[in-house]
MIZA-133115 format. One record per residue: x, y, z of N, C-alpha, C, CB in turn; residue in one letter; residue number from 0. Coordinates in pm, whole numbers, plus 50000, padded with zeros to 5 digits. Glycine has a CB too. Example, Ala and Ser with C-alpha at 12.3 -4.5 7.8 and 13.67 -1.06 7.14 Angstrom:
MIZA-133115
<n_u: 51319	n_v: 49431	n_w: 50780	ca_u: 51230	ca_v: 49550	ca_w: 50780	c_u: 51320	c_v: 49670	c_w: 50780	cb_u: 51131	cb_v: 49553	cb_w: 50905	residu: A	num: 0>;
<n_u: 51285	n_v: 49775	n_w: 50708	ca_u: 51367	ca_v: 49894	ca_w: 50714	c_u: 51290	c_v: 50003	c_w: 50787	cb_u: 51408	cb_v: 49940	cb_w: 50572	residu: S	num: 1>;
This chain:
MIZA-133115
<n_u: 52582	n_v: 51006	n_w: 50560	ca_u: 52540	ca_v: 50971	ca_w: 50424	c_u: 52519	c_v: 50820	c_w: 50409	cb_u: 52643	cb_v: 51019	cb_w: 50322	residu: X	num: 0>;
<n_u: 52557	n_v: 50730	n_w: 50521	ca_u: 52520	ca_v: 50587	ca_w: 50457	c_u: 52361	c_v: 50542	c_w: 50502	cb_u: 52639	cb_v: 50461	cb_w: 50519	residu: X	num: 1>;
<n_u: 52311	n_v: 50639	n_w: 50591	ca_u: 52205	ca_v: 50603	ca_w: 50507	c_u: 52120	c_v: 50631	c_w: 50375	cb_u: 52149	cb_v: 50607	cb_w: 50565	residu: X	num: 2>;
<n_u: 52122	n_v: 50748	n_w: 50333	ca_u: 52086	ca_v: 50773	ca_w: 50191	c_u: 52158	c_v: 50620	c_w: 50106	cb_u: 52166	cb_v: 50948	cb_w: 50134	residu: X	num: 3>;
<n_u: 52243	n_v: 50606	n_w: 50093	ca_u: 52321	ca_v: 50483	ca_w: 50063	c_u: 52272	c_v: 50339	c_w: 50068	cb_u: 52421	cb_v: 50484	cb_w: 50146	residu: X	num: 4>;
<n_u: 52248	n_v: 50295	n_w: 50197	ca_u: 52150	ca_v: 50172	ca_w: 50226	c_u: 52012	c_v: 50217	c_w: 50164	cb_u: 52133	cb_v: 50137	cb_w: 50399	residu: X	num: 5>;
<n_u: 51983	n_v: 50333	n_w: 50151	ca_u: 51823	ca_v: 50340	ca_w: 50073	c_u: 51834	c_v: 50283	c_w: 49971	cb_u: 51757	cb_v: 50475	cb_w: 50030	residu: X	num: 6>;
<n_u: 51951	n_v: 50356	n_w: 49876	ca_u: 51971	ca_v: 50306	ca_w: 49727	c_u: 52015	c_v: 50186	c_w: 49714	cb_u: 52059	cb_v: 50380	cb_w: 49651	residu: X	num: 7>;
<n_u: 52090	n_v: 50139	n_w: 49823	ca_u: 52103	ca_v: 49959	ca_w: 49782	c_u: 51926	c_v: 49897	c_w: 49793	cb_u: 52234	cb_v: 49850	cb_w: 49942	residu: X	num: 8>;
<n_u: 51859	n_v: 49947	n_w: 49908	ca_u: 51716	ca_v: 49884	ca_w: 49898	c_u: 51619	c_v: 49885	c_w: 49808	cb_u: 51655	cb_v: 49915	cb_w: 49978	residu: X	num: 9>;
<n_u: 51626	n_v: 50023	n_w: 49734	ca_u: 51576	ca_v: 50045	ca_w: 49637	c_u: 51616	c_v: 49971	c_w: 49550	cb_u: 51581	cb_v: 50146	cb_w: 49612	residu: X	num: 10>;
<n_u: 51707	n_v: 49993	n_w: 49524	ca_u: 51761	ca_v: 49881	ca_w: 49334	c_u: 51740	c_v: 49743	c_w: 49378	cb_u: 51984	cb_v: 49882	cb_w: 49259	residu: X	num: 11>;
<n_u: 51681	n_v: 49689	n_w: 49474	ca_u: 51686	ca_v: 49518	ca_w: 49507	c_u: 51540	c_v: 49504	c_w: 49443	cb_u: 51701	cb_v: 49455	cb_w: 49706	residu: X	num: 12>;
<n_u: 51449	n_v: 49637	n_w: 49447	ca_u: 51365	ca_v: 49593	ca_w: 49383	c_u: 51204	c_v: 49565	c_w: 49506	cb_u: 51446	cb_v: 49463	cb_w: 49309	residu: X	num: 13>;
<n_u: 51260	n_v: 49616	n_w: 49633	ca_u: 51185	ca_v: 49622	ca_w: 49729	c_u: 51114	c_v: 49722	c_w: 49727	cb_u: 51237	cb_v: 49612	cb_w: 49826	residu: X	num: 14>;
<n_u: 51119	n_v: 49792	n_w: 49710	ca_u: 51070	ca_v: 49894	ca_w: 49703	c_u: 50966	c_v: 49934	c_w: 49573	cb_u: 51174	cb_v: 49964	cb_w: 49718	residu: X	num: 15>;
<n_u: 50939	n_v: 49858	n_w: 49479	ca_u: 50833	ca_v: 49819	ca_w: 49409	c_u: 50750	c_v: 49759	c_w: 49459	cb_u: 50855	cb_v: 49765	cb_w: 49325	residu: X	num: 16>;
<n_u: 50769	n_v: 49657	n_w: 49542	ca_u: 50676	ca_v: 49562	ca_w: 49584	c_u: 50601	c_v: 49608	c_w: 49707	cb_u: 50743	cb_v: 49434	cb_w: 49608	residu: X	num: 17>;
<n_u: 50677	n_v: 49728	n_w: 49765	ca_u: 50601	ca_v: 49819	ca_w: 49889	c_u: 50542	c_v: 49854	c_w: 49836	cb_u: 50642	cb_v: 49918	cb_w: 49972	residu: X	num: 18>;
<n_u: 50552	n_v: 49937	n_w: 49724	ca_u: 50456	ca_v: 50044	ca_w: 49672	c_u: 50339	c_v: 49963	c_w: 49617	cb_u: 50525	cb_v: 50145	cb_w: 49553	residu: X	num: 19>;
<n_u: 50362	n_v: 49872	n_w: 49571	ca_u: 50228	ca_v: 49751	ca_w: 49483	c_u: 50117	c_v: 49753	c_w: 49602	cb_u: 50294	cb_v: 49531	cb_w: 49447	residu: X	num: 20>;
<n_u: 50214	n_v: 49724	n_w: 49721	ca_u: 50160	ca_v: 49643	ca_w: 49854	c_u: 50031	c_v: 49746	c_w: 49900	cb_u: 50300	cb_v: 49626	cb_w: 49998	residu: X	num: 21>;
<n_u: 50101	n_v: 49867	n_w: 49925	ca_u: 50028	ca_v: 49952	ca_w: 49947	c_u: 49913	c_v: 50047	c_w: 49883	cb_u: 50092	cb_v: 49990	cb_w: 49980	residu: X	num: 22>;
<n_u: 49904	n_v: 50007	n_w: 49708	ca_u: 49879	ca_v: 50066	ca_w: 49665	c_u: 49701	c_v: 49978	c_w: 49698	cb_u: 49973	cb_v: 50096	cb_w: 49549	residu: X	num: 23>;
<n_u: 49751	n_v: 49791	n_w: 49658	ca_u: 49635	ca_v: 49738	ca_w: 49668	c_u: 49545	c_v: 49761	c_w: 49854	cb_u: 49677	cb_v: 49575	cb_w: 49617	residu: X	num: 24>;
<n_u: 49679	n_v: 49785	n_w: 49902	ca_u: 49603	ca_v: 49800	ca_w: 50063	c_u: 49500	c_v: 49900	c_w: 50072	cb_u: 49708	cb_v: 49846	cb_w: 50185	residu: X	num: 25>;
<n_u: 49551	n_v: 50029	n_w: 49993	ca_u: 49479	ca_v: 50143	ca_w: 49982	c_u: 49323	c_v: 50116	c_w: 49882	cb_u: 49590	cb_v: 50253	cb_w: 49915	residu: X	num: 26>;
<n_u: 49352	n_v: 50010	n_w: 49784	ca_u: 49202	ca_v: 49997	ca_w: 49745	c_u: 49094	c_v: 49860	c_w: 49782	cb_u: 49209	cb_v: 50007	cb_w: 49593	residu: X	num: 27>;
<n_u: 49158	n_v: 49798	n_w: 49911	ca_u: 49112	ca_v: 49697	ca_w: 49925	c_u: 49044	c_v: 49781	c_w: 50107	cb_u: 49236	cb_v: 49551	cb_w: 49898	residu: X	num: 28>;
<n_u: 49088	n_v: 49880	n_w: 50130	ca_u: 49049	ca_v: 49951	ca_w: 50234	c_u: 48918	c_v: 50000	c_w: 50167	cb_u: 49155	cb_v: 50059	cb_w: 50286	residu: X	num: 29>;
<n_u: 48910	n_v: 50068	n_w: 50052	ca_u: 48807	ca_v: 50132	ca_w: 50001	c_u: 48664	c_v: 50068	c_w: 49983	cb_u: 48851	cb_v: 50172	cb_w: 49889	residu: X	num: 30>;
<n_u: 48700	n_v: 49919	n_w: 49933	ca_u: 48586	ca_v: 49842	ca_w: 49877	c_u: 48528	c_v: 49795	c_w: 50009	cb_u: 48626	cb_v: 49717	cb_w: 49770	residu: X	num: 31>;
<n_u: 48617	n_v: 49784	n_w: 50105	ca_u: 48528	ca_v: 49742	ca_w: 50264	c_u: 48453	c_v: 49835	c_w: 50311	cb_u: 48615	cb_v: 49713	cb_w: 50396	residu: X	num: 32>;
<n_u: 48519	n_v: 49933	n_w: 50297	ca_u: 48442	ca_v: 50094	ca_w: 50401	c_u: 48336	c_v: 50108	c_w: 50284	cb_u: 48574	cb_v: 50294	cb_w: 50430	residu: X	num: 33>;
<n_u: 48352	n_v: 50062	n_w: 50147	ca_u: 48225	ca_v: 50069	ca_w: 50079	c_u: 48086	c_v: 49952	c_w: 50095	cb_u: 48275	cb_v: 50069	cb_w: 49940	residu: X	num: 34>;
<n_u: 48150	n_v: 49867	n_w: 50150	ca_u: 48061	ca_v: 49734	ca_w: 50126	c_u: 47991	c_v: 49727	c_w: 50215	cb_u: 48119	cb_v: 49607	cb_w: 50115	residu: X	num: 35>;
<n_u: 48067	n_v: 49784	n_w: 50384	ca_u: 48004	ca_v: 49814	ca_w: 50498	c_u: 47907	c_v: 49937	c_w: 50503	cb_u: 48103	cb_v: 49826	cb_w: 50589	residu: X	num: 36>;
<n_u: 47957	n_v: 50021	n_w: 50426	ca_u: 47852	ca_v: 50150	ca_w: 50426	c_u: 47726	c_v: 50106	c_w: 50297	cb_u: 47956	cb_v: 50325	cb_w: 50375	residu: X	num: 37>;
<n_u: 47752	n_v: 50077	n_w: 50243	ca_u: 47625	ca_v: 50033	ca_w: 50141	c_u: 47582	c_v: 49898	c_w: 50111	cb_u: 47649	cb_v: 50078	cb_w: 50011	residu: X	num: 38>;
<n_u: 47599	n_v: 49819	n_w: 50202	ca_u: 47527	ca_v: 49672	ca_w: 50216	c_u: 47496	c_v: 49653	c_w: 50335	cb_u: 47602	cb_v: 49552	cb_w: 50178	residu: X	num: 39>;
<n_u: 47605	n_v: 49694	n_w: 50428	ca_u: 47596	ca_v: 49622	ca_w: 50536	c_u: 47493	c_v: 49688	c_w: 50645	cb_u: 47733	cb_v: 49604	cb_w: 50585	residu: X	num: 40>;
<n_u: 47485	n_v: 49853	n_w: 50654	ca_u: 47441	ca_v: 49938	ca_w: 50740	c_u: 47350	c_v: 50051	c_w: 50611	cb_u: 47586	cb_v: 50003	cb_w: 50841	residu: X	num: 41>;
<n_u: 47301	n_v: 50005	n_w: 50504	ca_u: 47212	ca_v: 50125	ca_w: 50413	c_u: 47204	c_v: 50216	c_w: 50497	cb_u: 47059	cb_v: 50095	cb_w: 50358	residu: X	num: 42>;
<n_u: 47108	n_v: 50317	n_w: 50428	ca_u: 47075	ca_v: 50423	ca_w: 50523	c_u: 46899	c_v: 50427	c_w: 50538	cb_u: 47145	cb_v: 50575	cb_w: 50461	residu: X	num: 43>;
């Protein structure tokens, strides 16, 4: 059980917001490239 334990100390530090932010912008900064490359860079 200490790790479930060390989760919840990591969690309440507040890290675990800032992953999720991290990833959330990673996930739409992935999008606007695979868009910019498919419709500027290589048209069809």
């Amino acid at each position: 059980m200490s790790i479930l334990k060390e989760f919840r100390e990591f969690a309440v530090k507040g890290n675990m917001i800032d992953m999720a932010v991290g990833i959330i912008i990673g996930g739409a900064f992935g999008t606007i490239v695979q868009s910019l490359v498919k419709d500027v860079i290589m048209p069809p």
